[in-house]
Biopython code that builds the backbone (N, CA, C, O; Angstrom):
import numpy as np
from Bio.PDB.StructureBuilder import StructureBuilder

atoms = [
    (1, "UNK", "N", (17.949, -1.184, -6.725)),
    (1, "UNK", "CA", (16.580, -1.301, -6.256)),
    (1, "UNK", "C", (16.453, -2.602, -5.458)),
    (1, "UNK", "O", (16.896, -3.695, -5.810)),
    (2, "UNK", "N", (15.900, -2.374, -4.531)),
    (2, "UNK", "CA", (15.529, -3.874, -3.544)),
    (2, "UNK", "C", (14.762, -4.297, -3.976)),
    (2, "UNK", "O", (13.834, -3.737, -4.561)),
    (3, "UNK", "N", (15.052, -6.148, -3.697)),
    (3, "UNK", "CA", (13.902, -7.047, -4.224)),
    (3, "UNK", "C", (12.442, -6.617, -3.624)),
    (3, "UNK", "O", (11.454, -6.615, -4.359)),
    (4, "UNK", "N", (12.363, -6.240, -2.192)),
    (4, "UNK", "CA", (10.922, -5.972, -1.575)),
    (4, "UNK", "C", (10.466, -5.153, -2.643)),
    (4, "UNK", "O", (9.412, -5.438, -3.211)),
    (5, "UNK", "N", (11.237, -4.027, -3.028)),
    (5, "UNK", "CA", (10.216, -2.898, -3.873)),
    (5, "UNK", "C", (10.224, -3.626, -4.808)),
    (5, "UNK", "O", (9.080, -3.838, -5.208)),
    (6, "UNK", "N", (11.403, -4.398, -5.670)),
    (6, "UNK", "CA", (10.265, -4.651, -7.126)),
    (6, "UNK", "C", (9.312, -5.804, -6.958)),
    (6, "UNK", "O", (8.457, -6.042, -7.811)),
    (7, "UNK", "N", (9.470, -6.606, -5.732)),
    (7, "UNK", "CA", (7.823, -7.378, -5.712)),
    (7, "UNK", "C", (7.112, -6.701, -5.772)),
    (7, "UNK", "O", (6.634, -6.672, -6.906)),
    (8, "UNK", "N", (6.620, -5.923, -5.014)),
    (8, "UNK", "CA", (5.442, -4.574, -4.978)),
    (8, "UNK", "C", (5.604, -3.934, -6.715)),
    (8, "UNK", "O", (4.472, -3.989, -7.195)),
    (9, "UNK", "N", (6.151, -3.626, -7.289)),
    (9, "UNK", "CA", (6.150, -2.632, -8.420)),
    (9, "UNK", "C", (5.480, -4.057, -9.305)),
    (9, "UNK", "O", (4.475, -3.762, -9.952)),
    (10, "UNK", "N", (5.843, -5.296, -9.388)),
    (10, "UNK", "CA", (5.405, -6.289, -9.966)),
    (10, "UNK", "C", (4.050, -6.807, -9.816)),
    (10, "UNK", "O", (3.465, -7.465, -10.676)),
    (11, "UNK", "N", (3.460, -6.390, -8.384)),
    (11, "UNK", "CA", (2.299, -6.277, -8.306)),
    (11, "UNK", "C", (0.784, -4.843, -8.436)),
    (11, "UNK", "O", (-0.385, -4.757, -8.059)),
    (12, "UNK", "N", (1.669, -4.072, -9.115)),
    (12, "UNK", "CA", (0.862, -2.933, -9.358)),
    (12, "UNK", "C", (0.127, -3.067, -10.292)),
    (12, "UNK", "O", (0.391, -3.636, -11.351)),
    (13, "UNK", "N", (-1.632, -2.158, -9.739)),
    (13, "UNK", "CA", (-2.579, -2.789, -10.644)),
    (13, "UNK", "C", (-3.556, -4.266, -9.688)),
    (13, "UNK", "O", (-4.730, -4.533, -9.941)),
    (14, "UNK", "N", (-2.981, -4.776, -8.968)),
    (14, "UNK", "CA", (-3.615, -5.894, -8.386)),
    (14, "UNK", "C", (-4.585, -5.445, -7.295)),
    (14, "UNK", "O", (-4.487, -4.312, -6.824)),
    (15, "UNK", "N", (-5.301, -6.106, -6.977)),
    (15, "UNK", "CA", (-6.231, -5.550, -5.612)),
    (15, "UNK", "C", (-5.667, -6.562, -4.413)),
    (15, "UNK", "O", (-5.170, -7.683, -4.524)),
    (16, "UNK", "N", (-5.959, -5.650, -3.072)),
    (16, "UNK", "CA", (-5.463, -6.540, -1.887)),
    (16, "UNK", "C", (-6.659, -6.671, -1.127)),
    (16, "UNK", "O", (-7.492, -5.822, -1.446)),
    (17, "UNK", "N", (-7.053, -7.510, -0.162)),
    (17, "UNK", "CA", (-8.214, -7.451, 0.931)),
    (17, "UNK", "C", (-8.100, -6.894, 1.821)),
    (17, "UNK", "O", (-7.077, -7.232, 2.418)),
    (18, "UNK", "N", (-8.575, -6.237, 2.238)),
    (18, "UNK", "CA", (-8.447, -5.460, 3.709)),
    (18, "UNK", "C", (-9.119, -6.331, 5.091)),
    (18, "UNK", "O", (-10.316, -6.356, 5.378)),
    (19, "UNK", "N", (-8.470, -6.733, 5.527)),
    (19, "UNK", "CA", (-9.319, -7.627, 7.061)),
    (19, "UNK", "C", (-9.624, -6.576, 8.268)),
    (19, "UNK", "O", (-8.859, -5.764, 8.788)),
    (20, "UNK", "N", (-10.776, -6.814, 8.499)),
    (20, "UNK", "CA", (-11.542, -5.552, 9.820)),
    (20, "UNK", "C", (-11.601, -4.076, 9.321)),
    (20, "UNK", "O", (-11.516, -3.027, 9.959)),
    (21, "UNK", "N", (-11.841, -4.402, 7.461)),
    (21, "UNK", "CA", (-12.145, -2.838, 7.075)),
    (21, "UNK", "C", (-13.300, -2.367, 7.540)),
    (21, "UNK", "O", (-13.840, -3.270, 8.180)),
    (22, "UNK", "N", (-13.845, -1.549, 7.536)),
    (22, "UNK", "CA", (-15.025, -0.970, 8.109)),
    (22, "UNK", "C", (-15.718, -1.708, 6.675)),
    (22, "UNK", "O", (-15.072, -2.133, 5.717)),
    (23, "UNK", "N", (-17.396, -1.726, 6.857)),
    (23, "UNK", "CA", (-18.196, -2.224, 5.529)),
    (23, "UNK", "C", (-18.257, -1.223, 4.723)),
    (23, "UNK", "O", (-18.181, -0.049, 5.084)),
    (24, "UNK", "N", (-18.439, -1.722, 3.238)),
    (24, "UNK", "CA", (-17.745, -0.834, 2.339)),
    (24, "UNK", "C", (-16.532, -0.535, 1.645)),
    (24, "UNK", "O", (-16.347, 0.288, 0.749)),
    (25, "UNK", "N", (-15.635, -1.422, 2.257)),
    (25, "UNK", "CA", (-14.252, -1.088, 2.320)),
    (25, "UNK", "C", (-13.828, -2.382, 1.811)),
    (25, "UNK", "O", (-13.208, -2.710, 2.822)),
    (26, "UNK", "N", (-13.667, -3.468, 0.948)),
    (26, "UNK", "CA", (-13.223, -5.183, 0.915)),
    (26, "UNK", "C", (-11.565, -4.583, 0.619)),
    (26, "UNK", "O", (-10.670, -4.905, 1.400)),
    (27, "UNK", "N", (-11.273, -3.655, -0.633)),
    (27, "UNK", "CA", (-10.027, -4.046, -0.948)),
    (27, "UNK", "C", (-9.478, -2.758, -1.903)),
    (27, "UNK", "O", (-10.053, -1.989, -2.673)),
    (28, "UNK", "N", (-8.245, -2.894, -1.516)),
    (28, "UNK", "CA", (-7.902, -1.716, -2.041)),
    (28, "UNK", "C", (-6.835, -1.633, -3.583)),
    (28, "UNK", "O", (-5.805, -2.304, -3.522)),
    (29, "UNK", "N", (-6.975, -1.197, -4.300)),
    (29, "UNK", "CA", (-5.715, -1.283, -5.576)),
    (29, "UNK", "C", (-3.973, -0.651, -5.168)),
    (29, "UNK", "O", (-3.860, 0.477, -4.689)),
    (30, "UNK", "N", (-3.076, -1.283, -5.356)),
    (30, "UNK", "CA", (-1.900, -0.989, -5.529)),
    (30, "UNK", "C", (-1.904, -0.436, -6.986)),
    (30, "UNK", "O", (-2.246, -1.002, -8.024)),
    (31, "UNK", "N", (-1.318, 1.117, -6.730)),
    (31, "UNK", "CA", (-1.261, 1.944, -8.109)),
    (31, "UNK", "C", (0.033, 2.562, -8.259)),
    (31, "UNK", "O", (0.331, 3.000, -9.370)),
    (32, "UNK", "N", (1.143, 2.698, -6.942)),
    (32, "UNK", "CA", (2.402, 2.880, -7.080)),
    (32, "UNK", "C", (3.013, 2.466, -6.301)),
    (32, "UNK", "O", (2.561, 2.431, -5.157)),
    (33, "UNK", "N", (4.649, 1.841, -6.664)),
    (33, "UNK", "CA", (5.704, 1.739, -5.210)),
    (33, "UNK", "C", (6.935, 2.324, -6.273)),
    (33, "UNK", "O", (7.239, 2.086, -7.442)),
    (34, "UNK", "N", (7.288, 2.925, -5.551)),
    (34, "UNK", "CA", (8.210, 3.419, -5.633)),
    (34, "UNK", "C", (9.513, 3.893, -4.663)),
    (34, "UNK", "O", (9.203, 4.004, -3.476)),
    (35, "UNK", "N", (10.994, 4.204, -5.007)),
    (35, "UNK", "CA", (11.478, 4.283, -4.297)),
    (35, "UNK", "C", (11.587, 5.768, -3.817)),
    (35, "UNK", "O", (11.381, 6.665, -4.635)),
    (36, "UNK", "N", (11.990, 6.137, -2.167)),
    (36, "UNK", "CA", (12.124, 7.266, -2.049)),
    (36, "UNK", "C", (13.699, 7.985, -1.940)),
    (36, "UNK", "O", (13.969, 9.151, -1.655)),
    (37, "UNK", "N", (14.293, 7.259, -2.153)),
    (37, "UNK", "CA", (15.906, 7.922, -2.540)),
    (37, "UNK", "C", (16.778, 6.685, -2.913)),
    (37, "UNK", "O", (16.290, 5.555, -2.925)),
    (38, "UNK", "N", (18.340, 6.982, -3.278)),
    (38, "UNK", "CA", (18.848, 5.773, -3.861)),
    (38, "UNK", "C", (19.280, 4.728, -1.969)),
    (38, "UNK", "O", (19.454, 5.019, -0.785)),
    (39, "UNK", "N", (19.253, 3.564, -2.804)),
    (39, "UNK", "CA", (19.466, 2.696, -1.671)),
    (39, "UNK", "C", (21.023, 3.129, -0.563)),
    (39, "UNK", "O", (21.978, 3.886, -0.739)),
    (40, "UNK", "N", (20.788, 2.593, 0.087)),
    (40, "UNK", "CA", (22.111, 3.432, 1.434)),
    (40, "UNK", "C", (23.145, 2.453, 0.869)),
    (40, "UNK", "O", (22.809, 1.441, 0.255)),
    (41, "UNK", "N", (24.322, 2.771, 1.087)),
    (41, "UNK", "CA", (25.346, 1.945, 1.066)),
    (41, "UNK", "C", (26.116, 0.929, 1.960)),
    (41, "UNK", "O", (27.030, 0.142, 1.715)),
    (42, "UNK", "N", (25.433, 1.224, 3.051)),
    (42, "UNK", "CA", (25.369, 0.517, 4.229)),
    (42, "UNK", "C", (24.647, -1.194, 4.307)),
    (42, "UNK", "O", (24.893, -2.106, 5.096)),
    (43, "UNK", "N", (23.634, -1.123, 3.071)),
    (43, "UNK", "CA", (22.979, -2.207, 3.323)),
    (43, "UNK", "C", (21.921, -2.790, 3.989)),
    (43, "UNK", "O", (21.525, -3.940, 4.178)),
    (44, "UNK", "N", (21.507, -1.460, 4.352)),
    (44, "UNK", "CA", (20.211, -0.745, 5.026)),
    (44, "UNK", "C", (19.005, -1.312, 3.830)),
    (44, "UNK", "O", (19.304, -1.548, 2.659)),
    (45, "UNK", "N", (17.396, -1.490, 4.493)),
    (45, "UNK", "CA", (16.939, -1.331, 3.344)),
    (45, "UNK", "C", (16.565, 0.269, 2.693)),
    (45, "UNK", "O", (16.777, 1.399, 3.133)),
    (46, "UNK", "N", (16.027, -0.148, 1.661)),
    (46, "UNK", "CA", (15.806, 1.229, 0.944)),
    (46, "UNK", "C", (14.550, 1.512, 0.607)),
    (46, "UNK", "O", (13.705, 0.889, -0.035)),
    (47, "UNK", "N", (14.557, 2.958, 1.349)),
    (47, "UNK", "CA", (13.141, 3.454, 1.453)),
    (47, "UNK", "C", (11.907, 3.401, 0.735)),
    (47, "UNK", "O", (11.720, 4.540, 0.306)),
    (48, "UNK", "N", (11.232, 2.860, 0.486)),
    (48, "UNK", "CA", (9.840, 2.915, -0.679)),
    (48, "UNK", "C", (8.868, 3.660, 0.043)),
    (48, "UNK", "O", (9.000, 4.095, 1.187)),
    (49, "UNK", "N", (7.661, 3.804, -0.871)),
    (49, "UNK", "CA", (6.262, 4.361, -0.511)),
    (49, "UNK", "C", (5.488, 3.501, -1.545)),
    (49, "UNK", "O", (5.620, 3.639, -2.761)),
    (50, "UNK", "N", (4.616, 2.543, -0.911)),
    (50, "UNK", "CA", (3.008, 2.112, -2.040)),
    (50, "UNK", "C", (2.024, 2.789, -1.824)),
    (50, "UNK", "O", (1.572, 3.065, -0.713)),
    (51, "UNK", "N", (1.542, 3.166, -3.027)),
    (51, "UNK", "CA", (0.347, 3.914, -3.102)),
    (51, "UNK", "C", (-1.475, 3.187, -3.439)),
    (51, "UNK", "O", (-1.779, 2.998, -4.617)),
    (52, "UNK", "N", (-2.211, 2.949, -2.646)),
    (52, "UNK", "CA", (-3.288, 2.372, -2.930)),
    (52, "UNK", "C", (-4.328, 3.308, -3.145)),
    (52, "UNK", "O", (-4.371, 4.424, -2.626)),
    (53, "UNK", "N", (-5.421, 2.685, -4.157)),
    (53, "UNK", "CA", (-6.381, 3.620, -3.855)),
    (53, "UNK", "C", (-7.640, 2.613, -3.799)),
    (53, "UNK", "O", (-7.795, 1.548, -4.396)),
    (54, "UNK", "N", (-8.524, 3.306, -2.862)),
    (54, "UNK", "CA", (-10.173, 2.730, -2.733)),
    (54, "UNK", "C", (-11.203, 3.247, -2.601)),
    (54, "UNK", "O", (-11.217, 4.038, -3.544)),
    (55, "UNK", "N", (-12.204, 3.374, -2.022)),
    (55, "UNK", "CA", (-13.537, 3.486, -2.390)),
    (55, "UNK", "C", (-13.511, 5.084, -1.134)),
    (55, "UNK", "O", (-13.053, 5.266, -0.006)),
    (56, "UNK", "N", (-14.494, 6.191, -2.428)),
    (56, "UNK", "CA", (-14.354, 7.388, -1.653)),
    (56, "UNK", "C", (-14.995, 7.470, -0.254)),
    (56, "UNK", "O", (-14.490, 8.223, 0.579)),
    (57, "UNK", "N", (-15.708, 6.986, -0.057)),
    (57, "UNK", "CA", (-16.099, 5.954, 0.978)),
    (57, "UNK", "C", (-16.810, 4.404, 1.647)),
    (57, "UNK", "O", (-17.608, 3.553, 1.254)),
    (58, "UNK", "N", (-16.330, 4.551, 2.355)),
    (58, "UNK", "CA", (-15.672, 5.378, 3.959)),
    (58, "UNK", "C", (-14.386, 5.166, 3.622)),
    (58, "UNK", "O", (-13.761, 4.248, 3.091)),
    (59, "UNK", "N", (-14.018, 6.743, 4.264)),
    (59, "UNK", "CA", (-12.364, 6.742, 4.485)),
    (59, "UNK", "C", (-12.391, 6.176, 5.590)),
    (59, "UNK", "O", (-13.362, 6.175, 6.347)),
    (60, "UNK", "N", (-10.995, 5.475, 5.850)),
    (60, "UNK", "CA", (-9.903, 4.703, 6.381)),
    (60, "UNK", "C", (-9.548, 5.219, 6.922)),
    (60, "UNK", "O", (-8.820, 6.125, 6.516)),
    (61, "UNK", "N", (-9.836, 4.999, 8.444)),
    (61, "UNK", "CA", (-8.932, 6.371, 9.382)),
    (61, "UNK", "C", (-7.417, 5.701, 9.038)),
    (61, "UNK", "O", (-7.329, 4.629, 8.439)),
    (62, "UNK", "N", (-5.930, 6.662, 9.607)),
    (62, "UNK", "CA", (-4.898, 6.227, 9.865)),
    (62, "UNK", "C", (-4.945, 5.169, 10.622)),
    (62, "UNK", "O", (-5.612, 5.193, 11.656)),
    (63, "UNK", "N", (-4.246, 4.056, 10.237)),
    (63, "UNK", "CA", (-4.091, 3.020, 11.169)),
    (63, "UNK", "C", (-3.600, 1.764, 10.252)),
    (63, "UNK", "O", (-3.417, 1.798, 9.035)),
    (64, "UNK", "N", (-3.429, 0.652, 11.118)),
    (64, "UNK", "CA", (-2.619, -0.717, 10.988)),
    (64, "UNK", "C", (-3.693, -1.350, 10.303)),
    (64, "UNK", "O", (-4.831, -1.412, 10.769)),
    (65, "UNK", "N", (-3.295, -1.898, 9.025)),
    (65, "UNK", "CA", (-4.513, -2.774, 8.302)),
    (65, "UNK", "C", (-3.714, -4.192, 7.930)),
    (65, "UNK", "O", (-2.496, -4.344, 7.831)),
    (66, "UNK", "N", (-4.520, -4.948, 7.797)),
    (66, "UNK", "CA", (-4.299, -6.234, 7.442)),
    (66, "UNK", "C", (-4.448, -6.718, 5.569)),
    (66, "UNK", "O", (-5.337, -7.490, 5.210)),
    (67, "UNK", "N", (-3.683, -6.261, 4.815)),
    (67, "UNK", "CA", (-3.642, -6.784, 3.351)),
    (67, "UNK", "C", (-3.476, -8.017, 2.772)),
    (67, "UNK", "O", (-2.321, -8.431, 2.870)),
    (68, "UNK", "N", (-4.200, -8.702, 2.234)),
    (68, "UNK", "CA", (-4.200, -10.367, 2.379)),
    (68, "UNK", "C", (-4.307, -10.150, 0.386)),
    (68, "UNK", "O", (-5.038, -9.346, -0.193)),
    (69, "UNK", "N", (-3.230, -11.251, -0.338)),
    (69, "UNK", "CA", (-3.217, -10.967, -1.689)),
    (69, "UNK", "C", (-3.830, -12.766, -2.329)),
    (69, "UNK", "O", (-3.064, -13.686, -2.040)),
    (70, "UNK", "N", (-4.889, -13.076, -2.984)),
    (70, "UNK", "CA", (-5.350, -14.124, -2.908)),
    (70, "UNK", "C", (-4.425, -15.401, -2.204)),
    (70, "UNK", "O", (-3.436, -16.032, -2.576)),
    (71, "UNK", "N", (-5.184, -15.422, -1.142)),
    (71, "UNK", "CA", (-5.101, -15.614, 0.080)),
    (71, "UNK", "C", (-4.439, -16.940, 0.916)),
    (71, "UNK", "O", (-4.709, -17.936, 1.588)),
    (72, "UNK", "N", (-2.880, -15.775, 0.060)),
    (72, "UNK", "CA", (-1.376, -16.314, 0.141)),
    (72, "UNK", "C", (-0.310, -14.787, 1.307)),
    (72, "UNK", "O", (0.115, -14.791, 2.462)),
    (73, "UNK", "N", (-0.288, -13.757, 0.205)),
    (73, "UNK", "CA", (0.520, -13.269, 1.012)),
    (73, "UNK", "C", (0.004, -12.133, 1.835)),
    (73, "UNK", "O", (-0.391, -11.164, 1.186)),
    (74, "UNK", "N", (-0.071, -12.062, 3.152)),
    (74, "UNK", "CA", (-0.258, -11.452, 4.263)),
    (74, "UNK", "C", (0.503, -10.240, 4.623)),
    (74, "UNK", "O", (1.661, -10.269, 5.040)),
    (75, "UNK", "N", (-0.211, -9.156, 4.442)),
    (75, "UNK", "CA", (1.130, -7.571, 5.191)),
    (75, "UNK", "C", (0.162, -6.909, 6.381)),
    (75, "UNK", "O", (-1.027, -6.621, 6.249)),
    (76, "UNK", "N", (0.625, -6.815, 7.055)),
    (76, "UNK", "CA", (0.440, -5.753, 8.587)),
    (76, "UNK", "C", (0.892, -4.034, 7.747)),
    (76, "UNK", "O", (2.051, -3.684, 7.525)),
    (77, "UNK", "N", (0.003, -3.446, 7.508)),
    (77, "UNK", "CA", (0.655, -2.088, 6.848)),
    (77, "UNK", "C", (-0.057, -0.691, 7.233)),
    (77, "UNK", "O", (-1.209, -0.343, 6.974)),
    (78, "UNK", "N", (0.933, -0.003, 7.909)),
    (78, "UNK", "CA", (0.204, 1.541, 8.330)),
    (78, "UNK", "C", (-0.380, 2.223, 7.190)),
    (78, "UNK", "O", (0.521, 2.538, 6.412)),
    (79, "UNK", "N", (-1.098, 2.444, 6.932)),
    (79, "UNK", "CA", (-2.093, 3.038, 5.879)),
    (79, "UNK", "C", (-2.382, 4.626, 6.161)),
    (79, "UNK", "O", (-3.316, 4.770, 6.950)),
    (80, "UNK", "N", (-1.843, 5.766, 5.732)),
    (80, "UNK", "CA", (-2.366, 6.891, 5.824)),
    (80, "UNK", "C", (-3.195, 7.754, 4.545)),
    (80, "UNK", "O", (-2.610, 8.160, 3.541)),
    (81, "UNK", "N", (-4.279, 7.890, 4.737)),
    (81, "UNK", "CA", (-4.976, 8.918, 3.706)),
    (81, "UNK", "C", (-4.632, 10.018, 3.290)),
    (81, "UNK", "O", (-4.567, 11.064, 3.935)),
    (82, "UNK", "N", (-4.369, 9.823, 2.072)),
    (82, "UNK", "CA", (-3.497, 10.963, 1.216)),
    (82, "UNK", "C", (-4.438, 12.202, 0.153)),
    (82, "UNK", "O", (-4.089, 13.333, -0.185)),
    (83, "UNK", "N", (-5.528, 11.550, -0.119)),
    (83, "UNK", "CA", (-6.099, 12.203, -0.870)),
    (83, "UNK", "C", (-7.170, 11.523, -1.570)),
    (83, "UNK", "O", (-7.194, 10.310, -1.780)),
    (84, "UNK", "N", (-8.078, 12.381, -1.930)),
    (84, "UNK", "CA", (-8.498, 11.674, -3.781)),
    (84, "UNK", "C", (-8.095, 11.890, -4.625)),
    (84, "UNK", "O", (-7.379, 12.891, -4.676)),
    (85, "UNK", "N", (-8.358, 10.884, -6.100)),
    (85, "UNK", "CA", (-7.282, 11.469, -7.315)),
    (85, "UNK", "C", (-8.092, 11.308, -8.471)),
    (85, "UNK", "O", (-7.801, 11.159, -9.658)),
    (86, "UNK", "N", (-9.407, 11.383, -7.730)),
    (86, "UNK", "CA", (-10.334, 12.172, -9.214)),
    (86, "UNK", "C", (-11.492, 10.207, -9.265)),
    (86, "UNK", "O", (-12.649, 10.230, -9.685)),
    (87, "UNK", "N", (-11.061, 9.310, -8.945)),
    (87, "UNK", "CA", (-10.957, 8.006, -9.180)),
    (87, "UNK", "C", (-11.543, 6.999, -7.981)),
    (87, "UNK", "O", (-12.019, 5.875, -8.141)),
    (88, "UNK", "N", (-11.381, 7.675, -6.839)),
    (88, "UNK", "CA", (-11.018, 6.882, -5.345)),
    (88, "UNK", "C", (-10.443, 7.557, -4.135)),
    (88, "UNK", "O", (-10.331, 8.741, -4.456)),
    (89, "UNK", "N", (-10.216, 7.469, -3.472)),
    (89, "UNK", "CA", (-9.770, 7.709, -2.247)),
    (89, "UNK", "C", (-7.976, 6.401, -2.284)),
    (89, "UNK", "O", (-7.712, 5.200, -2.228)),
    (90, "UNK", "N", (-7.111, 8.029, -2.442)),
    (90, "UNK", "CA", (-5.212, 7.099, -1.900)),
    (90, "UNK", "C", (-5.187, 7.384, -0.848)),
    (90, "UNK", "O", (-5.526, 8.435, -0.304)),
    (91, "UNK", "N", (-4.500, 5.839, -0.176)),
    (91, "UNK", "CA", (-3.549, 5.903, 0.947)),
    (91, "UNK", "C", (-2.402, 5.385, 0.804)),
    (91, "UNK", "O", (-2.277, 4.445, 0.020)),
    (92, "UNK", "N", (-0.903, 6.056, 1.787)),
    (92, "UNK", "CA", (0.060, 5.238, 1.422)),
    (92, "UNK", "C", (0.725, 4.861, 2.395)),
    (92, "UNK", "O", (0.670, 5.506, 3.442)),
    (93, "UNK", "N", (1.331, 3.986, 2.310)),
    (93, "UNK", "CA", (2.314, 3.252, 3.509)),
    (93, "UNK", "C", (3.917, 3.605, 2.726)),
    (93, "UNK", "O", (4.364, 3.665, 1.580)),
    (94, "UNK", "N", (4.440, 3.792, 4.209)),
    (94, "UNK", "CA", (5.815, 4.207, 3.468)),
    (94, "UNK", "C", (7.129, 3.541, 4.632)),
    (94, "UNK", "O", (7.190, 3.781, 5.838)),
    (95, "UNK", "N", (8.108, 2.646, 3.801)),
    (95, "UNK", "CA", (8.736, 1.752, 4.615)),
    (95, "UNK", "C", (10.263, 2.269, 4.315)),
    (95, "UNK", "O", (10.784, 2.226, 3.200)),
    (96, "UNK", "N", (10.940, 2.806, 5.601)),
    (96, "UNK", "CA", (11.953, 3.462, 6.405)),
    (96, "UNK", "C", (13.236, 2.664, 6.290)),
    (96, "UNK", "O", (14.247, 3.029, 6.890)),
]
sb = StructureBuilder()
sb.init_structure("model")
sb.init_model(0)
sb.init_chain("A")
sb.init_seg("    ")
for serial, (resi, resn, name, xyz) in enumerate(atoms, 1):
    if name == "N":
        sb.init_residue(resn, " ", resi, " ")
    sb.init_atom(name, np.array(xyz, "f"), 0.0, 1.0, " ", f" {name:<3s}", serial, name[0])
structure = sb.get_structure()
């Protein structure tokens, strides 16, 4: 498992800020990362998906958001809307 994913798995459960969310929108929960197959042998990184969820609205069109974690660490992250899960509105970003 790569260190990137278990920072993220170490931060599940935490809330992030969203910068230029639409109003309504401050921040979203990290509720999964996980990996999406075993790491390459090449030395490649290895694929994850985080799963956030937030407020049923307003949905979040697809697009590039700004995640700020008390207001230290900074991510640029494609965000796509996945669903509701009874709770919120998930989106997930998924890194290749």
């Amino acid at each position: 498992m790569s260190d990137e994913l278990k920072g993220y798995q170490a931060m599940i459960g935490q809330r992030f800020e969203l910068e230029g969310a639409p109003q309504g929108v401050s921040d979203l929960q990290l509720l999964e990362a996980r990996a999406l197959r075993e790491a390459p042998v090449n030395g490649a990184r290895q694929p994850f998906s985080l799963l956030f969820r937030g407020p049923m609205e307003p949905k979040l069109p697809q697009a590039t958001y700004i995640l700020r974690q008390d207001d230290k660490q900074v991510e640029a992250l494609f965000l796509v809307p996945v669903g509701p899960d009874g709770k919120g509105l998930c989106y997930e970003a998924v890194f290749n």
